[in-house]
C-alpha positions in Angstrom: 74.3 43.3 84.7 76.0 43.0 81.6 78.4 40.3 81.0 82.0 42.4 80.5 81.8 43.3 83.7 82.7 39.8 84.7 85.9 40.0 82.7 86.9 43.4 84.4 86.2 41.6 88.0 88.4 38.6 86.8 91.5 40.7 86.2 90.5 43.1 88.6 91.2 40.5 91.4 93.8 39.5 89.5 95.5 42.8 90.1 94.5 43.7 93.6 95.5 40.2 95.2 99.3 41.4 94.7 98.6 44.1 97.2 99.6 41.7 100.4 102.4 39.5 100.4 102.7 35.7 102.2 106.4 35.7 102.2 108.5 36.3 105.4 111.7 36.6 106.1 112.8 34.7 109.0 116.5 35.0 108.8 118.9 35.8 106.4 122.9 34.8 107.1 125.3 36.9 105.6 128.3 36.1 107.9 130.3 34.2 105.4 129.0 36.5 102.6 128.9 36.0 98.9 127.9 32.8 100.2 124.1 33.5 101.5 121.5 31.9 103.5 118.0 32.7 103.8 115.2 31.3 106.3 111.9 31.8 104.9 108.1 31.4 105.5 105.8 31.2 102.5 102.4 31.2 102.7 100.0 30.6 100.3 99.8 28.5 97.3 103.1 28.3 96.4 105.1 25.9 94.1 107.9 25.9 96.2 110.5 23.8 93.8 109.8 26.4 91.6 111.0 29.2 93.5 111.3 32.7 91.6 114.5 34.1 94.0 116.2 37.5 92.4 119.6 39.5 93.7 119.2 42.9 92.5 116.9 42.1 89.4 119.0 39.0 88.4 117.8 35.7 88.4 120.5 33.7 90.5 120.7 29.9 90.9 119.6 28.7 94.2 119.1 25.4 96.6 115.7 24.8 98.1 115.4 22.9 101.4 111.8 22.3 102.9 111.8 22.7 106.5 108.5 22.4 107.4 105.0 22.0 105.7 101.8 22.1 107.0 98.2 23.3 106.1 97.4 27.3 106.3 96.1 28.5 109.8 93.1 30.2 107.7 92.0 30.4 104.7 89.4 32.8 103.1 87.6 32.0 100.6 85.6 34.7 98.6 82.3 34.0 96.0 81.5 36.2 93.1 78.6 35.4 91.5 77.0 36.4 88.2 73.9 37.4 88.4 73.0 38.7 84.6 69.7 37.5 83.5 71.2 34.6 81.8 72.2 33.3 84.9 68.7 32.4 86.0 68.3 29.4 85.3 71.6 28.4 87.5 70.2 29.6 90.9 69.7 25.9 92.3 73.6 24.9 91.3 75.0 27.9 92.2 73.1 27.1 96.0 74.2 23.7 95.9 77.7 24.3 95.3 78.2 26.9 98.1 76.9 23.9 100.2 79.0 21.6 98.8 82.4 24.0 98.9 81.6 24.7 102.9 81.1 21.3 103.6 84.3 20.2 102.1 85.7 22.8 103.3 84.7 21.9 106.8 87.0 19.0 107.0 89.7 21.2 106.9 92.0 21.8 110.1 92.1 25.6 109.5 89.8 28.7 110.3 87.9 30.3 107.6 85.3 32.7 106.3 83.0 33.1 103.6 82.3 36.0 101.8 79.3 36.1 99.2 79.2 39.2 96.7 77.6 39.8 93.1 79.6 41.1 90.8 78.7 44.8 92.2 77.9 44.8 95.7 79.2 42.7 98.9 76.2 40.7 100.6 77.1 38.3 103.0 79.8 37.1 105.0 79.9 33.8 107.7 82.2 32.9 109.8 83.7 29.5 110.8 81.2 28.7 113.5 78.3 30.3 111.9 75.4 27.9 110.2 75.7 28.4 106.1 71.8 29.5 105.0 72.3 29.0 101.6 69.0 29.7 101.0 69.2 33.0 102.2 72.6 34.3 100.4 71.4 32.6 97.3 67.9 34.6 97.6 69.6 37.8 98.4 72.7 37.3 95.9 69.8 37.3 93.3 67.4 40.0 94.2 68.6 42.5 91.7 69.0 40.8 88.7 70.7 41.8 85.6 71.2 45.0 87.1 72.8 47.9 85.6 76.9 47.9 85.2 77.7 51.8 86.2 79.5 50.6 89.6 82.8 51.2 89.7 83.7 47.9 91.6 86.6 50.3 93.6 85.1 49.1 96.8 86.1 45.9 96.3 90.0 46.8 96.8 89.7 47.8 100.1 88.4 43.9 101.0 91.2 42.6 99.1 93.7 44.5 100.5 93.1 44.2 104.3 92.8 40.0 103.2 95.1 38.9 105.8 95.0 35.1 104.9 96.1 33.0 101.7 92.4 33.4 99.7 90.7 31.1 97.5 88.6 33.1 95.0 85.3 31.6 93.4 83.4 33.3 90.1 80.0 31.7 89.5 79.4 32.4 85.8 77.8 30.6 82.7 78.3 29.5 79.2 77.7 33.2 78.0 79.9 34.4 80.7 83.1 32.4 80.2 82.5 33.8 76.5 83.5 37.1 77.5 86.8 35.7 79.4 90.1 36.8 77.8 91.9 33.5 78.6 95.4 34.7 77.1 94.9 37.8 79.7 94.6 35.5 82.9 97.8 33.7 81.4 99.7 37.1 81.4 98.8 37.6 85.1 98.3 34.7 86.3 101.6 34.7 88.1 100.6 37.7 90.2 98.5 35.4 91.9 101.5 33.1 92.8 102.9 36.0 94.5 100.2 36.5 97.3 99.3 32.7 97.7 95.9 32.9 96.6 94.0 30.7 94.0 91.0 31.3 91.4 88.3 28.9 90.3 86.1 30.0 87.7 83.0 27.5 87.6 81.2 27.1 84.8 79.2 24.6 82.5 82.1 24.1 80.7 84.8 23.0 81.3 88.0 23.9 79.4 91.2 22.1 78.9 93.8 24.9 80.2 96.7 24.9 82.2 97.2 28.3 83.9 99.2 28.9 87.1 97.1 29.2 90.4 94.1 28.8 87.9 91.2 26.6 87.5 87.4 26.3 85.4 85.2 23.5 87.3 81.5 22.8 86.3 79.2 22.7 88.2 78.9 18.9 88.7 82.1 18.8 89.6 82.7 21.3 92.1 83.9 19.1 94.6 87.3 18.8 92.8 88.1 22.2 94.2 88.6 20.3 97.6 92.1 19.0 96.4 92.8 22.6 95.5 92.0 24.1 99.3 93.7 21.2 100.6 97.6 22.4 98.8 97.0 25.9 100.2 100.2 25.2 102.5 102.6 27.1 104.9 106.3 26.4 104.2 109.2 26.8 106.1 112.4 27.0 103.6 115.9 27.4 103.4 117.2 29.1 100.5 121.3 29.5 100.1 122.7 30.5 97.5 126.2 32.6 95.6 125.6 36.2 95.4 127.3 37.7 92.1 127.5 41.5 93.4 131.1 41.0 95.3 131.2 44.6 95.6 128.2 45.7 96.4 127.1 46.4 99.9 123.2 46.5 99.4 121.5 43.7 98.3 117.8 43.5 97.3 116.6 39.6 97.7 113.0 39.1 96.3 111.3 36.0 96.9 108.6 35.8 94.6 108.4 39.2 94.0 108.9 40.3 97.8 111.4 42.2 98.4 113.5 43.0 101.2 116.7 45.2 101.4 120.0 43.6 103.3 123.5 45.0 104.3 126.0 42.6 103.1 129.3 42.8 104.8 132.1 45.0 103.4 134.9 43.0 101.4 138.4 43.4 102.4 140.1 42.6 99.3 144.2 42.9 99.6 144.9 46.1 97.6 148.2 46.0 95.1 150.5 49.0 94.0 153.1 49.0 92.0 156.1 51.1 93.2 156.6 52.5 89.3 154.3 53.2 86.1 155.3 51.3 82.9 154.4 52.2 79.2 152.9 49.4 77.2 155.2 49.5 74.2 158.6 50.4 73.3 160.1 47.1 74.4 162.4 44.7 72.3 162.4 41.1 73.1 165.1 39.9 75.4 164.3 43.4 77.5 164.3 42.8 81.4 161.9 44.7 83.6 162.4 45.6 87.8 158.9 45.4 89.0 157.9 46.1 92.7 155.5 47.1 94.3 153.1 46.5 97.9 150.1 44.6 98.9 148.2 46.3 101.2 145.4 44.7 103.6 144.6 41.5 104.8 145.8 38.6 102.3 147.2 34.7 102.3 148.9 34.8 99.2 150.7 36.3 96.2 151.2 34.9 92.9 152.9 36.2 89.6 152.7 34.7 86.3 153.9 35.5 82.5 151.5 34.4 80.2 150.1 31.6 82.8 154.0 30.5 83.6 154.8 31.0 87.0 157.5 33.5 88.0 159.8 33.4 91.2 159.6 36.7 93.6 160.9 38.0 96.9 158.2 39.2 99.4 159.6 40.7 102.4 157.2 43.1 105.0 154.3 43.3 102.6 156.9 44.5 99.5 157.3 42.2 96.6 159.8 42.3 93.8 160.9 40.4 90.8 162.4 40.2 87.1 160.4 39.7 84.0 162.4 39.0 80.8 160.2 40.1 77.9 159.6 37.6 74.9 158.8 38.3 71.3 154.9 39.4 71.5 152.3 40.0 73.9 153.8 39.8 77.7 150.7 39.7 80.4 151.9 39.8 83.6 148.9 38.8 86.5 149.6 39.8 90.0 147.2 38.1 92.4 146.7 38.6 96.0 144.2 36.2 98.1 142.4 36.8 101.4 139.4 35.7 103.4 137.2 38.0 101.7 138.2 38.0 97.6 141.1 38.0 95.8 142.6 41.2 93.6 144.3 40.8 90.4 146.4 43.6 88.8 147.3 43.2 85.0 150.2 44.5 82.6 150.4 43.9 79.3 153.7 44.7 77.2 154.3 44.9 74.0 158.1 43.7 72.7 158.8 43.2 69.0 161.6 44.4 66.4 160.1 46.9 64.7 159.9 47.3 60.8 160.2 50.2 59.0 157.2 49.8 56.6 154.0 52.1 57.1 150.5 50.7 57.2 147.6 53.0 55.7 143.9 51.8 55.8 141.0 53.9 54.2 137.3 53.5 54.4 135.0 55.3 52.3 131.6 55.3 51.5 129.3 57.6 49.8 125.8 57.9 51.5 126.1 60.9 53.3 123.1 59.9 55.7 125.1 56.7 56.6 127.6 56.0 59.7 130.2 53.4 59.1 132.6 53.2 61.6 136.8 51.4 61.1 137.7 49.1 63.3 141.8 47.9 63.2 142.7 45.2 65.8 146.6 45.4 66.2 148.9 42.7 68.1 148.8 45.1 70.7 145.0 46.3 71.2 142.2 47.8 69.3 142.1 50.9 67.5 138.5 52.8 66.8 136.4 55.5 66.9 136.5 55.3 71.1 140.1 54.5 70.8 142.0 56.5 68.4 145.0 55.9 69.2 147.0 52.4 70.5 150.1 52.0 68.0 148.4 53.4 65.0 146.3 56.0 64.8 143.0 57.0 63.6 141.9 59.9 62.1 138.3 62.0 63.9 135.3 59.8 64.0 133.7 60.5 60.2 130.2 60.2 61.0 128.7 61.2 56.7 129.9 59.7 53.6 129.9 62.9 52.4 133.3 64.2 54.7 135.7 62.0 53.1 135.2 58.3 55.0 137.8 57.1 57.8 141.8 56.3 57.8 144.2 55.1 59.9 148.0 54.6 59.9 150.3 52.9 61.0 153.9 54.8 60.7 156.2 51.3 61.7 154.7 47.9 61.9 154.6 46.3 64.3 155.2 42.1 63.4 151.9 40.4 64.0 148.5 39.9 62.7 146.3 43.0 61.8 142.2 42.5 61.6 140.1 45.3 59.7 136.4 45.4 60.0 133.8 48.2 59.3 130.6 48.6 61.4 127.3 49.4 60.4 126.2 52.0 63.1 123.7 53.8 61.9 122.4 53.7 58.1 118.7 53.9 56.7 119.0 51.4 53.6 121.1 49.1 52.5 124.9 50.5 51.9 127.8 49.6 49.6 131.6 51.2 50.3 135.2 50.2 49.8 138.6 49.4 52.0 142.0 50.2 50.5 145.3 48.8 52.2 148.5 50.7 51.5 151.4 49.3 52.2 154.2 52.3 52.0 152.1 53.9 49.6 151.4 51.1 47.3 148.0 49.7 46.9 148.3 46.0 48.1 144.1 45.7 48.5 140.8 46.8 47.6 137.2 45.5 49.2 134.4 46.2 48.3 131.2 45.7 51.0 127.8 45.8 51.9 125.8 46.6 55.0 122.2 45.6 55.4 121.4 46.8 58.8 122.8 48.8 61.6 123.0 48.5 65.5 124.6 51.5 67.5 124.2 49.4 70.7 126.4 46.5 69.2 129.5 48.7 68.4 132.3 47.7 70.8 135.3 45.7 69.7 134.9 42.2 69.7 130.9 42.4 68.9 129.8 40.3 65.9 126.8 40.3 63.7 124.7 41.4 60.2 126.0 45.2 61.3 129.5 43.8 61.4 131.5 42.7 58.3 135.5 41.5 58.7 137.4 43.0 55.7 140.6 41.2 55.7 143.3 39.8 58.4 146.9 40.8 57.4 150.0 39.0 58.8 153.1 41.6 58.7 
């Protein structure tokens, strides 16, 4: 048998452990729901203070109580053994360390078999109560000897697979053997043997220096170190709460490393609001007064308004609410919050009151690669105006997507008083690009910038987003 074919069993095993799973869920409280608790059993060799727990793909924060911890009922524990002609000459260790392994493995508590294979065919198997003949496995492990590698090895997923029982799995290999290993491969997958509580001992006559999860090389002098390693395959009972983040999702998907299980989390009652008119957002001069009301509909405890974080006084009478809002110069958010058992709902308006002037803002962007995307942005007191946006205050005119149609502009027929921001966006360009910003101000020139864009980024092209695709042109206070 030739020698790759014991790094094609290694990650073969690897791959086909994942196929059962040694976590159960026990009980999972969703009564006082986003708050969660989970009862779980894990099985196996598991770090449990390490514990990989997901909501829907996301890795949440979680706290880990150990209920219970005791040894494994049963344990299997599977050889492989190389038997390429270089292996010869390690018949009488490889006989002396299944001896060892089932004597130390005999002082265990739990039930267990043993399963003998080369690296092509299954030989052997003995039960707990059977005698170990080493003698006869070892002789009949090595009748055919460096035989030929055209078995598929597809047999040996079916044992794998109906493995009902955390597993410890032993390769019997030498010097020219572990040669063949690809170590950063059994790093990569490694973790996949975390997920079905099994463990892998490669014993050699070396002995490595690594550190890999649920991994370990042992020579052959020292096999009995592989004792401490049977003796941490461990049942645990936990208790695993935690804050779900998906308020308003009904189905959750919890996944204890990598198991996953589907739950119905009960629906939220959040208090609804409506407001008994629609108001624009500008148009307002300061020292206007507003008459807002509106309902809360559904279960709630509470209702609180606020301008700009400052409380303001309300009536409330039969589930209507109404107030006064006297606008100041600027920005005016007004929050509307309603609490109840199960959430809170929070309805904003934003207006805009300011004494308008009579001077007209004009911003163009050119450039002259007709292969490159540059897109304007102009944040305004009031908002954001840009290709998705066209309109707020000012306006913008059709998204330019080629140097070649002219470049971008936007305008602004009254200022508004307040602080203007202009940036261009690189979204898509293939070199390096060089264009130019003019600010009018009532037809008069009153800028000119010049810049340069190295690199582009169509995912990183909303408002707000920063980077080498990004470059701030000027901030104007009017």
């Amino acid at each position: 048998m030739t020698l790759k074919i014991l790094t094609f069993f290694i990650l073969f095993v690897m791959l086909s452990v994942i196929s059962f799973s040694m976590v159960e869920y026990l009980d999972v409280v969703l009564s006082d729901f986003p708050s969660v608790s989970i009862l779980a059993s894990l099985k196996g060799y598991y770090p449990v203070n390490e514990c990989n727990f997901k909501e829907n793909c996301r890795t949440l924060p979680c706290n880990i109580t150990v209920l219970k911890e005791v040894e494994a009922q049963s344990i299997d524990f599977h050889f492989f053994v190389d038997t390429s002609l270089s292996m010869n000459n390690r018949i009488q260790s490889v006989q002396k360390a299944f001896e060892e392994i089932f004597a130390l493995a005999s002082n265990t508590s739990t039930k267990k078999a043993l399963h003998f294979y080369t690296l092509e065919n299954h030989v052997h198997s003995i039960s707990e109560n059977e005698p170990l003949e080493s003698d006869f496995v070892v002789r009949a492990l090595f009748s055919s000897v460096d035989s030929p590698d055209e078995q598929p090895l597809g047999y040996l997923s079916n044992i794998i697979d109906k493995t009902d029982s955390p597993s410890v799995f032993f390769v019997f290999t030498d010097q020219d053997g572990f040669a063949n290993i690809e170590l950063e491969r059994i790093k990569e997958i490694s973790k996949k043997l975390i997920t079905s509580g099994c463990y892998l001992i490669v014993v050699c006559s070396s002995n490595p220096t690594l550190e890999i999860d649920n991994v370990s090389f042992i020579k052959y002098s020292k096999i009995h170190e592989a004792y401490s390693i049977i003796r941490e395959i461990k049942s645990y009972l936990i208790k695993l709460s935690y804050e779900s983040t998906g308020i308003n999702i009904p189905l959750h998907t919890i996944s204890l490393f990598e198991n996953e299980e589907t739950f119905t989390a009960p629906a939220m009652e959040k208090p609804k609001i409506i407001l008994h008119k629609d108001f624009k957002k500008n148009g307002y001069l300061p020292g206007d007064i507003l008459q807002i009301k509106g309902s809360v509909q559904g279960n709630y405890n509470s209702i609180s308004v606020t301008q700009n974080t400052s409380p303001i006084s309300f009536s409330l009478n039969d589930d209507e609410f109404y107030f006064n809002v006297k606008l100041i110069e600027g920005l005016n958010s007004i929050h509307i919050t309603a609490s109840g058992n199960r959430g809170k709902t929070l309805l904003n308006k934003e207006f805009m009151a300011v004494k308008e002037k009579q001077s007209t803002l004009e911003i163009v962007l050119d450039w002259e690669d007709k292969n490159a995307d540059i897109d304007l942005y102009v944040k305004e007191p009031s908002g954001w105006v840009y290709f998705l946006n066209k309109e707020n205050v000012g306006r913008l005119r059709d998204d330019v997507q080629s140097g070649s149609e002219g470049g971008e502009y936007y305008i602004l027929e009254k200022i508004i008083p307040g602080s203007y921001e202009i940036y261009v966006h690189a979204y898509e360009i293939n070199q390096p690009i060089t264009g130019k910003v003019n600010i009018l101000l009532d037809k008069t020139l009153i800028s000119s910038k010049t810049f340069r864009l190295n690199k582009s980024n169509t995912e990183n092209c909303f408002p707000g987003y920063s980077g080498d695709d990004w470059q701030l042109i000027e901030i104007l206070d009017l």
